[in-house]
C-alpha positions as CSV (number, residue, x, y, z in Angstrom):
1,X,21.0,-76.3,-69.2
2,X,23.6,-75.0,-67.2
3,X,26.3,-78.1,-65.8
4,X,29.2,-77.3,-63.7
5,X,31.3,-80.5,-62.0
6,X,34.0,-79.3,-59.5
7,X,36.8,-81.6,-58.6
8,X,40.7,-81.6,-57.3
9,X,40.1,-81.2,-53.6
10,X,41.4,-83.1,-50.8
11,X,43.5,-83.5,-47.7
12,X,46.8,-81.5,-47.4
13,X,49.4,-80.5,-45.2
14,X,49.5,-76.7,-44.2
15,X,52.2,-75.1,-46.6
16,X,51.2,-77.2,-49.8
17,X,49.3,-76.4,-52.6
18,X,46.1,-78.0,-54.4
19,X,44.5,-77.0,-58.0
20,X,40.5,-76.8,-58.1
21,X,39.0,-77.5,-61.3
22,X,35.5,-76.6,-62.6
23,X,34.1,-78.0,-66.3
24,X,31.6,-76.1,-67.2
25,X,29.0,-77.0,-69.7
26,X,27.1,-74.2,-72.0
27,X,28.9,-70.3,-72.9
28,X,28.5,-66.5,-72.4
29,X,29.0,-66.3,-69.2
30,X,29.7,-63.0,-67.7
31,X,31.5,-64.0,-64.8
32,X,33.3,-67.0,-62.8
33,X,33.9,-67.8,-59.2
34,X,34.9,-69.6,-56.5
35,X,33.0,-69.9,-53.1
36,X,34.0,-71.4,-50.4
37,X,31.8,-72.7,-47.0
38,X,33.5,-73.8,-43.9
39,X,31.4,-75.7,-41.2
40,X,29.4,-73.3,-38.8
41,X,30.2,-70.3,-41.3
42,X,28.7,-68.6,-44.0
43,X,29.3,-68.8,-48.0
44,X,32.1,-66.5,-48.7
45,X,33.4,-65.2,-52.3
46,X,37.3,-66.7,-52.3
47,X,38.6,-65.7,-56.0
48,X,36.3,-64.0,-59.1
49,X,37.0,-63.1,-62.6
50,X,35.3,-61.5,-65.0
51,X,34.8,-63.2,-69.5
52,X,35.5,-59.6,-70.7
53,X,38.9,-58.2,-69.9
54,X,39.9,-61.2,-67.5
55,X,39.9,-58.8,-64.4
56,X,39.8,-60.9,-61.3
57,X,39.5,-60.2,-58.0
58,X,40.4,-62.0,-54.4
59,X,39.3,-62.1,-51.0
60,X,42.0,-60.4,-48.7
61,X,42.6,-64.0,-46.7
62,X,43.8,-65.9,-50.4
63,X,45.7,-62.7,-52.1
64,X,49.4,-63.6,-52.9
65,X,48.5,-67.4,-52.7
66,X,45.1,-68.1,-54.6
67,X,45.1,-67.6,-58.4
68,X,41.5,-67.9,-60.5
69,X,42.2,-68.8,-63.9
70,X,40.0,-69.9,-67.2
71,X,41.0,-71.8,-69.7
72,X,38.5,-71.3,-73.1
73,X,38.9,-74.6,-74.9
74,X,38.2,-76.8,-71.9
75,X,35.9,-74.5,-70.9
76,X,37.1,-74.9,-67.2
77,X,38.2,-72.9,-64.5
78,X,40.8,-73.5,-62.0
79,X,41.7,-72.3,-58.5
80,X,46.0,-72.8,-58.3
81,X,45.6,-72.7,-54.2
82,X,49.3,-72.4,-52.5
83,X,50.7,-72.1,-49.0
84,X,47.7,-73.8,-47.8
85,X,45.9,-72.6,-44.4
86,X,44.5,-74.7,-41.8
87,X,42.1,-71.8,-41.7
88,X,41.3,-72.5,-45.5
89,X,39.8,-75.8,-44.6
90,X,36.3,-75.7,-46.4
91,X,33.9,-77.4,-48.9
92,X,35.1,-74.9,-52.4
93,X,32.3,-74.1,-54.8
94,X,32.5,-73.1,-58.5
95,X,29.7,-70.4,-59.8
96,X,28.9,-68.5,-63.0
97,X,27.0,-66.0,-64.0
98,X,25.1,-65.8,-67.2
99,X,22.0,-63.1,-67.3
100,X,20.2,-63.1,-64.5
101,X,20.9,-67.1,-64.5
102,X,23.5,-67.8,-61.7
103,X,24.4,-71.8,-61.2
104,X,26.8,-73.5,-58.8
105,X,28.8,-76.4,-58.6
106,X,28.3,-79.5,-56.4
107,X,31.2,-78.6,-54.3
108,X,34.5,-79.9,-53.5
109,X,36.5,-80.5,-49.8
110,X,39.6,-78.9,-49.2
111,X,40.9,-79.7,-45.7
112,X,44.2,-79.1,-44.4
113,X,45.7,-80.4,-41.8
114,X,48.1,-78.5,-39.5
């Protein structure tokens, strides 16, 4: 069974910087991601990268600021989130992709204060 545990948010001043982490139990996965939700708004893809090749991909709000990142022997992923946005104030969701299997993490808030 599929486990993912997402951690590192919290409250921050616009301009700073927070790292998301994700452990993730089990392997072969074919893809990672981070989601984020704000209130009153729908799910929205913020960072993605792909097991084969590492290509990643960003929303256009987060480029130049968010990096997605993997690391194999902790089998975890981060999101390196810099220059912090009030408008980036949300609850931040891991996901992966394995088959037609896709599983989600509990969530994690990210506010920031302007």
């Amino acid at each position: 069974q599929v486990r993912l545990v997402d951690f590192g948010g919290g409250l921050v001043q616009a301009g700073g910087s927070l790292r998301l982490s994700c452990a993730v139990s089990g392997f072969s996965f074919s893809s990672y991601a981070w989601y984020r939700q704000a209130p009153g708004k729908e799910r929205e893809l913020v960072a993605f990268i792909f097991s084969v090749g590492g290509t990643t991909q960003y929303a256009d709000s987060v480029k130049g600021r968010f990096t997605i990142s993997r690391d194999n022997g902790k089998n975890t992923i981060y999101l390196q989130m810099n220059s912090l946005k009030p408008e980036d104030t949300a609850v931040y969701y891991c996901r992966v992709v394995r088959g037609a299997t896709v599983s989600w993490g509990q969530g994690t808030q990210v506010t920031v204060s302007s």
